[in-house]
Legacy VTK file of the C-alpha trace (Angstrom):
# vtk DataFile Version 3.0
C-alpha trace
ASCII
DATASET POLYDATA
POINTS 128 float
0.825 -52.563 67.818
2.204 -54.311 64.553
2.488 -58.472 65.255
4.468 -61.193 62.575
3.554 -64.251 63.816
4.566 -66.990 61.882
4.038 -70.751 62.055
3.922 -74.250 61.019
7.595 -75.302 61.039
8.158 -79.033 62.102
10.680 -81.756 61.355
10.000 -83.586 57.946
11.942 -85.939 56.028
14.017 -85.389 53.106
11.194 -84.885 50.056
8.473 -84.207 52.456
6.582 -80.829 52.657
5.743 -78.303 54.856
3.114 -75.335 54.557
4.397 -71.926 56.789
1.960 -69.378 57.200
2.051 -65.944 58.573
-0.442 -63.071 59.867
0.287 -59.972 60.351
-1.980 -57.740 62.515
-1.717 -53.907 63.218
-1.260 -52.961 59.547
-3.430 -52.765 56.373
-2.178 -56.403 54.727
-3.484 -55.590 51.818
-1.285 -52.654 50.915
1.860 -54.405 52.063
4.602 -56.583 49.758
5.489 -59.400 52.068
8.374 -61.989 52.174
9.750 -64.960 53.454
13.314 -65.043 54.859
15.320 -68.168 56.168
18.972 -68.381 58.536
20.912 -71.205 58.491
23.331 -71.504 61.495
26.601 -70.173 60.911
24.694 -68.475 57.243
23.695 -65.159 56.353
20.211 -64.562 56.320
18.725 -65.447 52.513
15.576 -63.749 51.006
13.447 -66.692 49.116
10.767 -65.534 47.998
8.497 -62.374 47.985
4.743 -61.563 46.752
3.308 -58.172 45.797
0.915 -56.388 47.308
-2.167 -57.695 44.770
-0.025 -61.105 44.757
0.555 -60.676 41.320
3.827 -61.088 41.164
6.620 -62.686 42.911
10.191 -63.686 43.440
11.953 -66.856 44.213
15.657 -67.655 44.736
17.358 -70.140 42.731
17.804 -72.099 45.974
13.939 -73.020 45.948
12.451 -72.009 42.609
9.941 -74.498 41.307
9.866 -76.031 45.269
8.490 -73.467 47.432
4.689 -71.249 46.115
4.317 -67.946 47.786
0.470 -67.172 48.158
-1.526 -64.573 50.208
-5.181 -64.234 51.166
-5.691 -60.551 51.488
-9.068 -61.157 53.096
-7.654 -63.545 55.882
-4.536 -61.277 56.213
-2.419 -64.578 55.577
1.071 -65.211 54.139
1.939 -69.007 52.871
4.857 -70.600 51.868
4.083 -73.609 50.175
7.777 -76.221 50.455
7.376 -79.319 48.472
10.463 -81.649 47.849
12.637 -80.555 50.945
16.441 -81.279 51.562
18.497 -81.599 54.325
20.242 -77.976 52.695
16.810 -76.465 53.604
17.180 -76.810 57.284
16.976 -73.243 58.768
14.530 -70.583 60.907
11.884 -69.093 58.409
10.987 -65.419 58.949
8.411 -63.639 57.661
8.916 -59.925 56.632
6.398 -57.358 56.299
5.341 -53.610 54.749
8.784 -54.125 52.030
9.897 -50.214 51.540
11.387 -51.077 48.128
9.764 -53.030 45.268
11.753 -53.795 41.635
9.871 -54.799 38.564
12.594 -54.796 35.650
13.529 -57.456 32.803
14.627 -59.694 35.426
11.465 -59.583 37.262
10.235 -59.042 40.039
11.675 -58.614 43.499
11.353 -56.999 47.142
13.206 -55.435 49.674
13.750 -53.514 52.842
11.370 -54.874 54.915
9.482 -53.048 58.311
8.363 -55.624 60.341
9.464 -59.077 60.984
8.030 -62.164 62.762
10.112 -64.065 65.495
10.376 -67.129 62.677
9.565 -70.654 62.581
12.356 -73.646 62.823
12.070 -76.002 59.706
13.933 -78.970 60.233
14.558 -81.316 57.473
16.062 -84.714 58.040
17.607 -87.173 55.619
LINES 1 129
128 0 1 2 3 4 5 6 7 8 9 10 11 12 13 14 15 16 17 18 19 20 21 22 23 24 25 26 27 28 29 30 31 32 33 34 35 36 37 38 39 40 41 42 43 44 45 46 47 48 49 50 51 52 53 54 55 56 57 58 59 60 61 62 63 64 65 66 67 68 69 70 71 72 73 74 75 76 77 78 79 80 81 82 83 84 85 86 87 88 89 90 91 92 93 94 95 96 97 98 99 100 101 102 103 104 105 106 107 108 109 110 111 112 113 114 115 116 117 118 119 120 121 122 123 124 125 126 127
């Protein structure tokens, strides 16, 4: 049985940071491209950031490049989103995504899709 469990959403203030973190048992983590996700209410679910299967490359959105680090540790089957300088405009539930079925590597970079498994997400709350 395939589990997302994601956690370590809270309430911080405007500029604060958070660290999410995700495991996913029931699959081989190692062989899967993972991602973080994030809903707004009343928004359309945004992809934010994705991380290769070796963790050599990733994606960001403009939204949170050079705020948020993707990382993984293969050998603790562990997905981390790293959120430093936090607005009030990043207030929304954080999934995590799992096994993605599509993965681009072109001139614009990198970037994942299409996504097997998700986690239940994680409310980040971010106050000003």
């Amino acid at each position: 049985q395939v589990q997302v469990v994601e956690s370590g959403g809270g309430l911080v203030q405007a500029g604060g940071s958070l660290r999410l973190s995700c495991t996913a048992s029931g699959l081989i983590f190692g062989d899967l491209a993972l991602a973080w996700f994030r809903q707004a209410p009343g928004k359309a679910r945004e992809g934010i950031s994705c991380i290769s299967r070796s963790g050599g490359s990733t994606y960001y959105a403009d939204s949170v490049k050079g705020r948020f680090t993707i990382s993984r540790d293969n050998a603790k089957n562990t997905l981390n989103l790293r959120m430093n300088s936090l607005k009030p405009e990043d207030t929304a539930m954080y999934f995590c995504a799992a096994d993605a079925k599509r993965e681009i590597w072109d001139s614009a970079g990198y970037y994942c899709d299409d996504f097997g498994y998700w986690g239940q997400g994680t409310q980040v709350t971010v106050s000003s």
